[in-house]
mmCIF file as gemmi writes it, N, C-alpha and C atoms, coordinates in Angstrom:
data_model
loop_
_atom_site.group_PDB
_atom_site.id
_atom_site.type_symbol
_atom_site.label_atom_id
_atom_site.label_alt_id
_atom_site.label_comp_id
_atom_site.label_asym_id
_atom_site.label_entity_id
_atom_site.label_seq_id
_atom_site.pdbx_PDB_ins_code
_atom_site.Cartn_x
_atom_site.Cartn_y
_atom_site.Cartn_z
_atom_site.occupancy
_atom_site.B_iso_or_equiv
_atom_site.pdbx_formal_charge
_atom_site.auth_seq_id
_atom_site.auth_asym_id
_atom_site.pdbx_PDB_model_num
ATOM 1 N N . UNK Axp A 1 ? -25.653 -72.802 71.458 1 0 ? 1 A 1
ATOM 2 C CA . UNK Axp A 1 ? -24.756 -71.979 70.684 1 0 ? 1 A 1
ATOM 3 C C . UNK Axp A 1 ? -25.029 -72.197 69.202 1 0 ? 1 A 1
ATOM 4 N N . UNK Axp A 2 ? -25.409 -71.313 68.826 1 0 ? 2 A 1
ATOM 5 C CA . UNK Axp A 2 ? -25.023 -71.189 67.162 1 0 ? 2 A 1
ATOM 6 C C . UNK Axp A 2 ? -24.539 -71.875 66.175 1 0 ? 2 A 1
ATOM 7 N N . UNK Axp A 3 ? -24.475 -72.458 65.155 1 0 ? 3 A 1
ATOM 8 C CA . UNK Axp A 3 ? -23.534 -72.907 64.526 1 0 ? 3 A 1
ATOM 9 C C . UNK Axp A 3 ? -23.127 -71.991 63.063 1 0 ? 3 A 1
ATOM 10 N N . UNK Axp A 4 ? -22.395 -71.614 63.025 1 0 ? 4 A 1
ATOM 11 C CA . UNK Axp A 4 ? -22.174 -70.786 62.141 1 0 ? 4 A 1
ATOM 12 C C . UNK Axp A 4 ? -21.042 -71.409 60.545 1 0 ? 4 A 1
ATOM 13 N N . UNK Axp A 5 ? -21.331 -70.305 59.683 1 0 ? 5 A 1
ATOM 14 C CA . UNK Axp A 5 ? -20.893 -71.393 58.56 1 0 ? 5 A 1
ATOM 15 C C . UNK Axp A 5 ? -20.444 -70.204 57.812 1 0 ? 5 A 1
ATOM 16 N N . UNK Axp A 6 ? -19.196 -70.216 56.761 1 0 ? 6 A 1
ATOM 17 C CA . UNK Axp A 6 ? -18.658 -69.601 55.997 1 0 ? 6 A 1
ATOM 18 C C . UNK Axp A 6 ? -18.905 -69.362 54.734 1 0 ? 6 A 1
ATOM 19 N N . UNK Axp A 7 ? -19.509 -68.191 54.539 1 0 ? 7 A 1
ATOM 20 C CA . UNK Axp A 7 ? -19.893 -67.618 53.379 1 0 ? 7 A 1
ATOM 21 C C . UNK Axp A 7 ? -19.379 -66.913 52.792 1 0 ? 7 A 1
ATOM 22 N N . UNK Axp A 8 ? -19.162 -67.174 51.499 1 0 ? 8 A 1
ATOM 23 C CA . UNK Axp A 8 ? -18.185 -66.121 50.418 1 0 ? 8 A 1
ATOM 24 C C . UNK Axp A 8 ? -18.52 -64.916 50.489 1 0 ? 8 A 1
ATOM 25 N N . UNK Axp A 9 ? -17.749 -64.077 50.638 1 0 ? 9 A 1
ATOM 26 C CA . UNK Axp A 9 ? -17.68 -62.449 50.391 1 0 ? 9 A 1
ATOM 27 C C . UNK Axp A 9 ? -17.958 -61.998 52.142 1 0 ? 9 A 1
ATOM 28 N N . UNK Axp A 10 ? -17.907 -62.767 53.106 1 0 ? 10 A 1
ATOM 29 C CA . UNK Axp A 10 ? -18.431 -62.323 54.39 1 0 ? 10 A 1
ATOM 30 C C . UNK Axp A 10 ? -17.316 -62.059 54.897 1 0 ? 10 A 1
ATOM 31 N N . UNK Axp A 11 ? -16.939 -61.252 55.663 1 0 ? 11 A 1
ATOM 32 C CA . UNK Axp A 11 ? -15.478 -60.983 56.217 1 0 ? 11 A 1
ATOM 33 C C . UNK Axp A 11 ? -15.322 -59.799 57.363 1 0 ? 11 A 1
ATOM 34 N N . UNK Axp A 12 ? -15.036 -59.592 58.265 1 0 ? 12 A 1
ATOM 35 C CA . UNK Axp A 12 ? -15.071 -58.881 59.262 1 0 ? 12 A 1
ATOM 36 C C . UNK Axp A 12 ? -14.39 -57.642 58.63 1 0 ? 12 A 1
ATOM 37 N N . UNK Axp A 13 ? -15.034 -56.51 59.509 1 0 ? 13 A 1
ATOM 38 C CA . UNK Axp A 13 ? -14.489 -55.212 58.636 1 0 ? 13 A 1
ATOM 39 C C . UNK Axp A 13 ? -12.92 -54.941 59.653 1 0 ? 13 A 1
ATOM 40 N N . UNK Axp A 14 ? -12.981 -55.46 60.891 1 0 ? 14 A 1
ATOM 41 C CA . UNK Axp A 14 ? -12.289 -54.97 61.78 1 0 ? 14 A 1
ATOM 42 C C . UNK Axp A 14 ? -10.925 -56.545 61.505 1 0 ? 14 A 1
ATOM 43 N N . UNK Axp A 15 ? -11.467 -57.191 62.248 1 0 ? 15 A 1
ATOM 44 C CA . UNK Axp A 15 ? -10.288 -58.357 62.067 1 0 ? 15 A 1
ATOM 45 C C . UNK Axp A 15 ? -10.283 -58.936 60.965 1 0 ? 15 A 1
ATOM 46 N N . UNK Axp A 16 ? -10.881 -58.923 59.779 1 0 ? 16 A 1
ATOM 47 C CA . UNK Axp A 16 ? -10.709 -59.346 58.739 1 0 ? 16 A 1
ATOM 48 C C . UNK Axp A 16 ? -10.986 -60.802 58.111 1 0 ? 16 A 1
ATOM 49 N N . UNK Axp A 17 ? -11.707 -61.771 59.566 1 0 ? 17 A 1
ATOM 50 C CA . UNK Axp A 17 ? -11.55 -63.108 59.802 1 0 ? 17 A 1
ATOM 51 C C . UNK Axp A 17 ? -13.106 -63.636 59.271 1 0 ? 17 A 1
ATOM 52 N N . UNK Axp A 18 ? -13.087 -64.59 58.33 1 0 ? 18 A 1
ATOM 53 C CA . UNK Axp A 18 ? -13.665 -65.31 57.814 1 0 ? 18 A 1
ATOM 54 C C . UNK Axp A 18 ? -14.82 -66.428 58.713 1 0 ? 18 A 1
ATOM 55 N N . UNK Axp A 19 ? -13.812 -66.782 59.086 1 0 ? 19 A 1
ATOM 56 C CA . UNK Axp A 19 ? -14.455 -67.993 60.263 1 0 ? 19 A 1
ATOM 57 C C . UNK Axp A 19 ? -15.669 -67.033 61.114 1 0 ? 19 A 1
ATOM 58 N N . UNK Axp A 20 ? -16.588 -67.707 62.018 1 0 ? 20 A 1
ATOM 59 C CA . UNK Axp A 20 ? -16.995 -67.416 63.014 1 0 ? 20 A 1
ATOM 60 C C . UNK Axp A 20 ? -18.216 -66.049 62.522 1 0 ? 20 A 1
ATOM 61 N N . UNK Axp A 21 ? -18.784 -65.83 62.041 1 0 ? 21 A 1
ATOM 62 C CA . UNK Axp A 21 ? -19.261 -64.546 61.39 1 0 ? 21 A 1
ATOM 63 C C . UNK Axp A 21 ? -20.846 -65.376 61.176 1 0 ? 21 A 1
ATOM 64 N N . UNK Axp A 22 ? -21.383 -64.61 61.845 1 0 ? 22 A 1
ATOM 65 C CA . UNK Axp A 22 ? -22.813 -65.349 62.188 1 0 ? 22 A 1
ATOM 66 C C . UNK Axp A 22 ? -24.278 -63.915 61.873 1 0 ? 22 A 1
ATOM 67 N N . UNK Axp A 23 ? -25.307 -64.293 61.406 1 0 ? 23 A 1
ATOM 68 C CA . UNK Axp A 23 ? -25.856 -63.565 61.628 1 0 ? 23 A 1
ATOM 69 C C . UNK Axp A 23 ? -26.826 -62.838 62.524 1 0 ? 23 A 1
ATOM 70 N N . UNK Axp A 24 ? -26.902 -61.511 62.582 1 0 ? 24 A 1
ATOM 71 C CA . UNK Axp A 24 ? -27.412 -60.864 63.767 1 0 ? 24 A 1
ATOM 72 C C . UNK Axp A 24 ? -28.917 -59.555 63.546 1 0 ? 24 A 1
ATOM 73 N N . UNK Axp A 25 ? -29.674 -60.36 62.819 1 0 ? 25 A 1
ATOM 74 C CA . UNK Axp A 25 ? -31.136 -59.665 62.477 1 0 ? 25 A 1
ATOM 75 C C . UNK Axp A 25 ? -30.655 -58.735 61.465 1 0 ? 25 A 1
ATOM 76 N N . UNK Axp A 26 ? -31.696 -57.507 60.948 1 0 ? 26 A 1
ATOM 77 C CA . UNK Axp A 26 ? -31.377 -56.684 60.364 1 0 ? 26 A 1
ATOM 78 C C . UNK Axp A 26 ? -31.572 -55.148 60.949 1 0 ? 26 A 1
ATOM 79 N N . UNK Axp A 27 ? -31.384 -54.068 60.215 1 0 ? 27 A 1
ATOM 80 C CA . UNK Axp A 27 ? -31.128 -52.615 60.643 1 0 ? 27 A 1
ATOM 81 C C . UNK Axp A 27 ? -32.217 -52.106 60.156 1 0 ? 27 A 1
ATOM 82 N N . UNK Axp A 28 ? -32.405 -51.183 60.29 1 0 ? 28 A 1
ATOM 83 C CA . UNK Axp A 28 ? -33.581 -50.142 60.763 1 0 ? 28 A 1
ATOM 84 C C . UNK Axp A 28 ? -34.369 -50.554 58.581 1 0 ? 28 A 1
ATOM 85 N N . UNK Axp A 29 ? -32.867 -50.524 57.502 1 0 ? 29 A 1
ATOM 86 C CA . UNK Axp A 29 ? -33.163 -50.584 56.705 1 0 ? 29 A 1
ATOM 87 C C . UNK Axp A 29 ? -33.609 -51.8 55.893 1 0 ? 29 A 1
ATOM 88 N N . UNK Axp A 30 ? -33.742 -52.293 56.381 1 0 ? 30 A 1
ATOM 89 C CA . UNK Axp A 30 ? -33.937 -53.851 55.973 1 0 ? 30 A 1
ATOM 90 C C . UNK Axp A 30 ? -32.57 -54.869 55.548 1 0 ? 30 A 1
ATOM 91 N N . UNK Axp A 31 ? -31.567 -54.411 55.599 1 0 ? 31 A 1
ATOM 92 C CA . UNK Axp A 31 ? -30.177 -55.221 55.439 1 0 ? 31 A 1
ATOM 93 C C . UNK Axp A 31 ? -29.676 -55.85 56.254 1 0 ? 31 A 1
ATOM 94 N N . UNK Axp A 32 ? -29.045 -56.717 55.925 1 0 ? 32 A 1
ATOM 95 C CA . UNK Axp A 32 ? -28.222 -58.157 56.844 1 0 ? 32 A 1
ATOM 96 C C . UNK Axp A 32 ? -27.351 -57.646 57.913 1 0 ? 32 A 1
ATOM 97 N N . UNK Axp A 33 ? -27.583 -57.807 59.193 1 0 ? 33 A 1
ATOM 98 C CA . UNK Axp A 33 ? -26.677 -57.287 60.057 1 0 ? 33 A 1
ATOM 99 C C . UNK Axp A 33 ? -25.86 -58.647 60.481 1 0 ? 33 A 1
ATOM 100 N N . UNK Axp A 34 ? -24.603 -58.47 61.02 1 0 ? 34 A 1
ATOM 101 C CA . UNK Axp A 34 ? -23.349 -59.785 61.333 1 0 ? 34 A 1
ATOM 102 C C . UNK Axp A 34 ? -23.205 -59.47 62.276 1 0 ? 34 A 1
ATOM 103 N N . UNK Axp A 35 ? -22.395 -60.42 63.053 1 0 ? 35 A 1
ATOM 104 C CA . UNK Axp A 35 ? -21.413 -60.21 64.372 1 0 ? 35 A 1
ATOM 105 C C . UNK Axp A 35 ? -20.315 -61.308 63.996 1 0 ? 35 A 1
ATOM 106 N N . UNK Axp A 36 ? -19.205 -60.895 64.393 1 0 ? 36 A 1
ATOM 107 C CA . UNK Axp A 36 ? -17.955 -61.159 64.059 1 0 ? 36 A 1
ATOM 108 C C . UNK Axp A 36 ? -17.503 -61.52 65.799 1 0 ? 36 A 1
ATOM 109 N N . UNK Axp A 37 ? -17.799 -63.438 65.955 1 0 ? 37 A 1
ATOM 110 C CA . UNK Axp A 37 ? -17.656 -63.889 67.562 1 0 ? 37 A 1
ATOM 111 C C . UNK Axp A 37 ? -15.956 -63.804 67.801 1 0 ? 37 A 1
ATOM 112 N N . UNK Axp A 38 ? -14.972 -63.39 67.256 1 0 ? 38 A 1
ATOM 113 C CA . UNK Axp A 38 ? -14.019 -63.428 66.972 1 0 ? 38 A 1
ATOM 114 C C . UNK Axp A 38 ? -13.34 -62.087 67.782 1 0 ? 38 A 1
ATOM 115 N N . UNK Axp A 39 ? -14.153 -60.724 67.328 1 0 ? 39 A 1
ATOM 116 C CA . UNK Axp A 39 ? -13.97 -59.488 67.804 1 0 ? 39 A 1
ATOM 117 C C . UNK Axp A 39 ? -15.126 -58.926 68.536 1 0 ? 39 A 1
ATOM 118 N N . UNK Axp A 40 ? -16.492 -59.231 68.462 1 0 ? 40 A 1
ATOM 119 C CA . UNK Axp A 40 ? -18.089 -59.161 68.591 1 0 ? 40 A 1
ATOM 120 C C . UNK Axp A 40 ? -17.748 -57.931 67.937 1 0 ? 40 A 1
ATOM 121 N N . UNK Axp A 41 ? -17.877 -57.333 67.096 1 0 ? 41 A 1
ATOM 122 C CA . UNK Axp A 41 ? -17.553 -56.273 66.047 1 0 ? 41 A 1
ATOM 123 C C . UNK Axp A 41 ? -19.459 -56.75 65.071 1 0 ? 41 A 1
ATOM 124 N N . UNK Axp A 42 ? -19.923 -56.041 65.314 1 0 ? 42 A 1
ATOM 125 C CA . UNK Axp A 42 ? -21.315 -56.058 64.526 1 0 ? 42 A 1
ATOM 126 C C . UNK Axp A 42 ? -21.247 -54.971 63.274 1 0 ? 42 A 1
ATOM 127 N N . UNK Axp A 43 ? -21.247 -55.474 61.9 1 0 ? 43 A 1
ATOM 128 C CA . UNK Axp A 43 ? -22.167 -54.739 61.029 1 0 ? 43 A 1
ATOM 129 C C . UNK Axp A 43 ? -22.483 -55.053 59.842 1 0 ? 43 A 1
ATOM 130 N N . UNK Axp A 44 ? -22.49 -54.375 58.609 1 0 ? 44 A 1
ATOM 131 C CA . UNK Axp A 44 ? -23.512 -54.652 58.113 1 0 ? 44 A 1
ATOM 132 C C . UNK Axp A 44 ? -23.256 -55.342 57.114 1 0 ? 44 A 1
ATOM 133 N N . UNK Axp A 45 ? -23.909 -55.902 55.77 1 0 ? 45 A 1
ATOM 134 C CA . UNK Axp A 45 ? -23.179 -56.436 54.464 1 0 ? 45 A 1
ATOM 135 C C . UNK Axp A 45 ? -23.168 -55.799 53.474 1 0 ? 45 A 1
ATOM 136 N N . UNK Axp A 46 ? -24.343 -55.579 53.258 1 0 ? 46 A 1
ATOM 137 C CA . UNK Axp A 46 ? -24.519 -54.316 52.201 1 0 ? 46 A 1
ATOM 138 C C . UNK Axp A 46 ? -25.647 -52.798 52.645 1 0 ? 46 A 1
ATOM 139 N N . UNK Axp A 47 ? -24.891 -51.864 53.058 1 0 ? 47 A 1
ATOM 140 C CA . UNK Axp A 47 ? -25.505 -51.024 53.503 1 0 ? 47 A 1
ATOM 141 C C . UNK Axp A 47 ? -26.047 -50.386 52.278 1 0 ? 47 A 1
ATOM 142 N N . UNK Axp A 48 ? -27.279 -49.984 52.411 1 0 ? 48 A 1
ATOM 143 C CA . UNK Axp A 48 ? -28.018 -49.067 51.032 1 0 ? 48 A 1
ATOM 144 C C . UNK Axp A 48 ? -27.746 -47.416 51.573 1 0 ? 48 A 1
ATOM 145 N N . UNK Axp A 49 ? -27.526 -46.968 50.51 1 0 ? 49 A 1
ATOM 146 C CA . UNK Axp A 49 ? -27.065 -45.389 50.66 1 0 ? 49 A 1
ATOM 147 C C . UNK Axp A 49 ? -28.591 -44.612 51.439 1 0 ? 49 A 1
ATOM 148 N N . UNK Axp A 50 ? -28.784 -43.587 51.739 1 0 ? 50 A 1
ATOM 149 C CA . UNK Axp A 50 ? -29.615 -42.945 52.114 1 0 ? 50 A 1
ATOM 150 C C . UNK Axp A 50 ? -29.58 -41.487 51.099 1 0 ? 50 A 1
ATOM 151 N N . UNK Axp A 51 ? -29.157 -41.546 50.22 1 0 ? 51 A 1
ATOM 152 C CA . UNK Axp A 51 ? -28.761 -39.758 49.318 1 0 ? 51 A 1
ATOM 153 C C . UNK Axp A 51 ? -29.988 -40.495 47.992 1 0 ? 51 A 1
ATOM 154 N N . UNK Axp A 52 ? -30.158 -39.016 47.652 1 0 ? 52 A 1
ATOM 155 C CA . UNK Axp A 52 ? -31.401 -38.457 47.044 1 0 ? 52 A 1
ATOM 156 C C . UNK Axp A 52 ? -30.376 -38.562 45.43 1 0 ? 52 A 1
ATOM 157 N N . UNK Axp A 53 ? -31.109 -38.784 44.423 1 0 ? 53 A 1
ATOM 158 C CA . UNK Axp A 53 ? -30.266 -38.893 42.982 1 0 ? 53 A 1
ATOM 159 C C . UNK Axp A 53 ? -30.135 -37.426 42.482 1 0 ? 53 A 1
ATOM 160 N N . UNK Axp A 54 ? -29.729 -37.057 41.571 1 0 ? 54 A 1
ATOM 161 C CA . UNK Axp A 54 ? -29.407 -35.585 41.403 1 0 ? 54 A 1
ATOM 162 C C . UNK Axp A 54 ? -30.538 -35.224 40.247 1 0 ? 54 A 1
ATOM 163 N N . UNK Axp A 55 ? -31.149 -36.328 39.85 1 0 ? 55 A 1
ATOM 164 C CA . UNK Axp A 55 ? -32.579 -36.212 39.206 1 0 ? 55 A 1
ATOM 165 C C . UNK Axp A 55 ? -33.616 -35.363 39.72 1 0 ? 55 A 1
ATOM 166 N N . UNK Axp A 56 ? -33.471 -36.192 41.298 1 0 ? 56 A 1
ATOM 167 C CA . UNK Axp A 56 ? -34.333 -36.128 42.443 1 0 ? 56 A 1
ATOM 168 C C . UNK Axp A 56 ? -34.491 -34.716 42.875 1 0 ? 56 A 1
ATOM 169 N N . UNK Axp A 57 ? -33.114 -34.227 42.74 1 0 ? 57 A 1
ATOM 170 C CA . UNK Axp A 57 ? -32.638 -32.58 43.12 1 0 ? 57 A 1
ATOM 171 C C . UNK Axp A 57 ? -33.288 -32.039 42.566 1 0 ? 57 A 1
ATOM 172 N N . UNK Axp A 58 ? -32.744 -31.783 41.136 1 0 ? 58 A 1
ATOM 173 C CA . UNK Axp A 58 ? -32.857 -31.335 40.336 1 0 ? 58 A 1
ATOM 174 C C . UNK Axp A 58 ? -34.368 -30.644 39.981 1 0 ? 58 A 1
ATOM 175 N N . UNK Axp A 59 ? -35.427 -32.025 40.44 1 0 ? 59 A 1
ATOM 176 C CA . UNK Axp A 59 ? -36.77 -31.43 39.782 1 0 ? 59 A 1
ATOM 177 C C . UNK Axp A 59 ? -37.802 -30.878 40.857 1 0 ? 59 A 1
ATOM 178 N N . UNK Axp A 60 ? -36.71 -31.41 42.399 1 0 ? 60 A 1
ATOM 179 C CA . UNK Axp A 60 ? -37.269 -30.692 43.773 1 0 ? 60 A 1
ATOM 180 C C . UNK Axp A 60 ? -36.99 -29.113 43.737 1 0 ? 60 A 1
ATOM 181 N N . UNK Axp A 61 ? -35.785 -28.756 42.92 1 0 ? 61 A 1
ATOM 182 C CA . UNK Axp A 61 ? -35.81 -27.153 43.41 1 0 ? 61 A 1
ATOM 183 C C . UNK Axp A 61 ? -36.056 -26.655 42.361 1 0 ? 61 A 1
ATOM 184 N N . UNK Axp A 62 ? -36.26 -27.332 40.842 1 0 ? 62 A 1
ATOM 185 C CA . UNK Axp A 62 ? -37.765 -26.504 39.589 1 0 ? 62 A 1
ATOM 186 C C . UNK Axp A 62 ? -38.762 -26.527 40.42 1 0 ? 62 A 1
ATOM 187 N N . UNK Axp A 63 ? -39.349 -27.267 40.75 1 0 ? 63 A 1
ATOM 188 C CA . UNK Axp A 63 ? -40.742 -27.75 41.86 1 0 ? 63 A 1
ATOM 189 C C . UNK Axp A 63 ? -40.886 -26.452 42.409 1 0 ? 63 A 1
ATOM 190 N N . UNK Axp A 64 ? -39.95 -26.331 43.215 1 0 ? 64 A 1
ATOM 191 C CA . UNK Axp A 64 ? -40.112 -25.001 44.111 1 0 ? 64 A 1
ATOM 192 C C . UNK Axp A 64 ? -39.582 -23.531 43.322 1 0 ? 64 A 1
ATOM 193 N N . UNK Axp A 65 ? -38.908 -23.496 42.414 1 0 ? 65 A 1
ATOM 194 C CA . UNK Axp A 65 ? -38.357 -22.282 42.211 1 0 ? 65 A 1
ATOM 195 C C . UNK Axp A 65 ? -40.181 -22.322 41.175 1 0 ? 65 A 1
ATOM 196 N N . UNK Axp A 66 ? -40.575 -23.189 40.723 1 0 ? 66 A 1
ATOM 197 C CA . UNK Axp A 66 ? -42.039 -22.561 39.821 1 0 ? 66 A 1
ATOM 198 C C . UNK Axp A 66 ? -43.078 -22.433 40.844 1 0 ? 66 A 1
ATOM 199 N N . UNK Axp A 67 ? -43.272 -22.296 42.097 1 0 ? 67 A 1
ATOM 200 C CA . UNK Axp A 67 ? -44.172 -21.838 42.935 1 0 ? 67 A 1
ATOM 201 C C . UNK Axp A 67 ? -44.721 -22.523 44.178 1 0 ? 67 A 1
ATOM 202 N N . UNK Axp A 68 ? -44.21 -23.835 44.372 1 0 ? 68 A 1
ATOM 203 C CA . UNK Axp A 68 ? -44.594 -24.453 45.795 1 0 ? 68 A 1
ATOM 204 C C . UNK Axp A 68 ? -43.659 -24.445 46.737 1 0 ? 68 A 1
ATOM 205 N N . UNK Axp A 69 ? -44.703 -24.802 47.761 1 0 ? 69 A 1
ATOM 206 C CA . UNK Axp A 69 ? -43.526 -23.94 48.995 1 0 ? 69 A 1
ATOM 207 C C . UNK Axp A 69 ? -42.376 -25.35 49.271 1 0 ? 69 A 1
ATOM 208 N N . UNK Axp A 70 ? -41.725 -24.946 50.24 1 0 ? 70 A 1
ATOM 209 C CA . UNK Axp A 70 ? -40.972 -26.314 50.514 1 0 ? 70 A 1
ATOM 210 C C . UNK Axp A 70 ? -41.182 -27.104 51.23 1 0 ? 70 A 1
ATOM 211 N N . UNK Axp A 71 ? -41.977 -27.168 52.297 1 0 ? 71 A 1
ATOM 212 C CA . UNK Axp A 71 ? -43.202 -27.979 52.525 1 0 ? 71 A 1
ATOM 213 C C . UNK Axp A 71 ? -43.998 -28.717 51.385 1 0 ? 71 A 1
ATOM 214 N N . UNK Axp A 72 ? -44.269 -28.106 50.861 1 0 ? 72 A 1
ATOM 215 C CA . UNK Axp A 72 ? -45.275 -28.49 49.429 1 0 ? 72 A 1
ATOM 216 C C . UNK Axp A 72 ? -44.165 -29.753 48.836 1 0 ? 72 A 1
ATOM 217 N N . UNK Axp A 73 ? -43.178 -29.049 48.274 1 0 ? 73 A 1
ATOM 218 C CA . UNK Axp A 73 ? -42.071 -29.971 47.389 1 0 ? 73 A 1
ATOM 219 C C . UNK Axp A 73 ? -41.48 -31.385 48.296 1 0 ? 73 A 1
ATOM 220 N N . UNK Axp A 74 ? -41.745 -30.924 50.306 1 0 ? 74 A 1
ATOM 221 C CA . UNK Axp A 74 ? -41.623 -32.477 50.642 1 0 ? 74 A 1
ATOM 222 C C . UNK Axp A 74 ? -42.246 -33.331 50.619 1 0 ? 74 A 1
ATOM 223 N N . UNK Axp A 75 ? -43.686 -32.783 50.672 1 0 ? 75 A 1
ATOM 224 C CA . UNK Axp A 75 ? -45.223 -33.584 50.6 1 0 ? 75 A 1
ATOM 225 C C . UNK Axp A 75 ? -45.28 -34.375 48.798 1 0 ? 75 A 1
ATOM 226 N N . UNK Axp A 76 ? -44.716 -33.492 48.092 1 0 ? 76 A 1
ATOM 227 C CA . UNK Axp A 76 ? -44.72 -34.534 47.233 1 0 ? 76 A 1
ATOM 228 C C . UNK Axp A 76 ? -43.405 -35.348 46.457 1 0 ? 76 A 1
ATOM 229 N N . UNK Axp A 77 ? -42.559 -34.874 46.75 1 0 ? 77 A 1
ATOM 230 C CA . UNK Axp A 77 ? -41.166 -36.018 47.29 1 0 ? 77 A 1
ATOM 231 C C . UNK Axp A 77 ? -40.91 -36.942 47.888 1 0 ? 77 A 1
ATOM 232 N N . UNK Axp A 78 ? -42.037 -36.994 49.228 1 0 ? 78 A 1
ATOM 233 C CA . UNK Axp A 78 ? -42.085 -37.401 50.12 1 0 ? 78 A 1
ATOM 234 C C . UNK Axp A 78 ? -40.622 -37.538 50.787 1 0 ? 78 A 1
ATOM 235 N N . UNK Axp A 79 ? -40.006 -36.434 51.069 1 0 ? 79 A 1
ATOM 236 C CA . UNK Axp A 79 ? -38.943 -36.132 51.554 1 0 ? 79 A 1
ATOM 237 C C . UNK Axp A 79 ? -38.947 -34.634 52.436 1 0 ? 79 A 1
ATOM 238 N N . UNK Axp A 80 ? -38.034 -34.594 53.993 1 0 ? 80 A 1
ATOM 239 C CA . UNK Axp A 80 ? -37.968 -33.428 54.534 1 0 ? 80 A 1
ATOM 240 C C . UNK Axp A 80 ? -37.636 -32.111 53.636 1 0 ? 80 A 1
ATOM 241 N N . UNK Axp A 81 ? -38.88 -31.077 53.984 1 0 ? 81 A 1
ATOM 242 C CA . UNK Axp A 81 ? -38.473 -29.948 53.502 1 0 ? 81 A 1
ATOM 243 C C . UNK Axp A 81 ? -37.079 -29.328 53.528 1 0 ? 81 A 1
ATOM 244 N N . UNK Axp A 82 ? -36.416 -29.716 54.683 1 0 ? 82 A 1
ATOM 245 C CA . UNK Axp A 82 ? -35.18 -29.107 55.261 1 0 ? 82 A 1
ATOM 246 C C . UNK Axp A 82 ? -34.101 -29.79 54.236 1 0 ? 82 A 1
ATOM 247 N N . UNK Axp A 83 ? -34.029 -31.106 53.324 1 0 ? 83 A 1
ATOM 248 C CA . UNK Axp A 83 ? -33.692 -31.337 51.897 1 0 ? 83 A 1
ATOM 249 C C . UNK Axp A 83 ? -33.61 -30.383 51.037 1 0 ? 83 A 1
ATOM 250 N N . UNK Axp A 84 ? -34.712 -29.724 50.801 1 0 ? 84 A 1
ATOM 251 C CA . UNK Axp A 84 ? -35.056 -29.156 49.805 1 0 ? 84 A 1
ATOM 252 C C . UNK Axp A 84 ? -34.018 -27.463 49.712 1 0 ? 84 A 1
ATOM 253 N N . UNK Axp A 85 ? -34.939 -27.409 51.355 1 0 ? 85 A 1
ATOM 254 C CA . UNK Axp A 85 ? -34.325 -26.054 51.279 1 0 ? 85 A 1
ATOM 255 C C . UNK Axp A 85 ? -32.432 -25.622 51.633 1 0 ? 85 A 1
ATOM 256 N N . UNK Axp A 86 ? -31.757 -27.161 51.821 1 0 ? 86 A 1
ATOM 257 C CA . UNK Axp A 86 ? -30.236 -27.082 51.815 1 0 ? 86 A 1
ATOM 258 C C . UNK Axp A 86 ? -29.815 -27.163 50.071 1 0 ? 86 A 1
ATOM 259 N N . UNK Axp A 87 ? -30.697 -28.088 49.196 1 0 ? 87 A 1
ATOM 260 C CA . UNK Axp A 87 ? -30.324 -27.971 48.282 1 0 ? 87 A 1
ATOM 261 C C . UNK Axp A 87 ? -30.285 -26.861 47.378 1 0 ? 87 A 1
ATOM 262 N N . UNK Axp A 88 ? -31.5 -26.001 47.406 1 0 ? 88 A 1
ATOM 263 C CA . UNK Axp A 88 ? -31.514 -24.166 47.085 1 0 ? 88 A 1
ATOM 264 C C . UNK Axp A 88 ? -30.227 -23.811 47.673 1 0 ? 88 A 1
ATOM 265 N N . UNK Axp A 89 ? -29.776 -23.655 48.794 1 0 ? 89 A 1
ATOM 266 C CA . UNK Axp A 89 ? -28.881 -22.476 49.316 1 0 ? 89 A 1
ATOM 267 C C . UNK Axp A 89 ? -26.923 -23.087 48.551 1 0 ? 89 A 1
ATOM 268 N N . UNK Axp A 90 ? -27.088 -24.664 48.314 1 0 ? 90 A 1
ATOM 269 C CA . UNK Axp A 90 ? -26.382 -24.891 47.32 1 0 ? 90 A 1
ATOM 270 C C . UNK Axp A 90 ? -26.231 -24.538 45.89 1 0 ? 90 A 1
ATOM 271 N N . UNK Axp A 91 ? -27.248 -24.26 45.218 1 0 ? 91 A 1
ATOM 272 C CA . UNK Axp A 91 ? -27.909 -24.097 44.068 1 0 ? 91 A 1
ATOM 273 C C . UNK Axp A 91 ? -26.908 -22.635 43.541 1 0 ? 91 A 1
ATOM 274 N N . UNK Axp A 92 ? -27.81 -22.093 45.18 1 0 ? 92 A 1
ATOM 275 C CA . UNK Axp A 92 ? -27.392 -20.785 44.432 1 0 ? 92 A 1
ATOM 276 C C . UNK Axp A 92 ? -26.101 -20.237 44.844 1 0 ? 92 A 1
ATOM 277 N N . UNK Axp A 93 ? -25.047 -21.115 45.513 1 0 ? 93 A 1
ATOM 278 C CA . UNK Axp A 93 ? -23.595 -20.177 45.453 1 0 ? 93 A 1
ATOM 279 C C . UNK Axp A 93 ? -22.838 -20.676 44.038 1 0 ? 93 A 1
């Protein structure tokens, strides 16, 4: 069994309990995954966002409104076209 040890700022999202909070590998994104032996309630510590900056937007649909396709604008975003082309149909209401 484990021995587990109490670390500041660690705290169960569900029971709220300090004690017992061990770690459990990481997620697809590279961040600290927990389990909480208390509730077995698993997750995460600091999850990193997955959203695009409005920079990012911004120069993906100039990109495309000056002549590449949206394919083109994911290839060099390196982001799904299907991004691109939700952010146009926002753009323009």
């Amino acid at each position: 069994m484990k021995k587990t040890k109490i670390i500041e700022g660690r705290a169960c999202p569900k029971c709220e309990s300090v004690e017992n909070q061990m770690n459990y590998g990481f997620n697809r994104s590279g961040t600290q995954r927990c389990k909480c032996k208390n509730c077995n309630r698993l997750y995460t510590l600091n999850p990193k966002t997955r959203a695009f900056s409005d920079e990012i937007r911004q120069a993906a649909i100039k990109t495309h409104y000056s002549g590449v396709s949206g394919c083109g604008v994911g290839r060099i975003f390196e982001m799904n076209k299907a991004n691109v082309y939700n952010w146009i149909k926002k753009a323009g209401k």
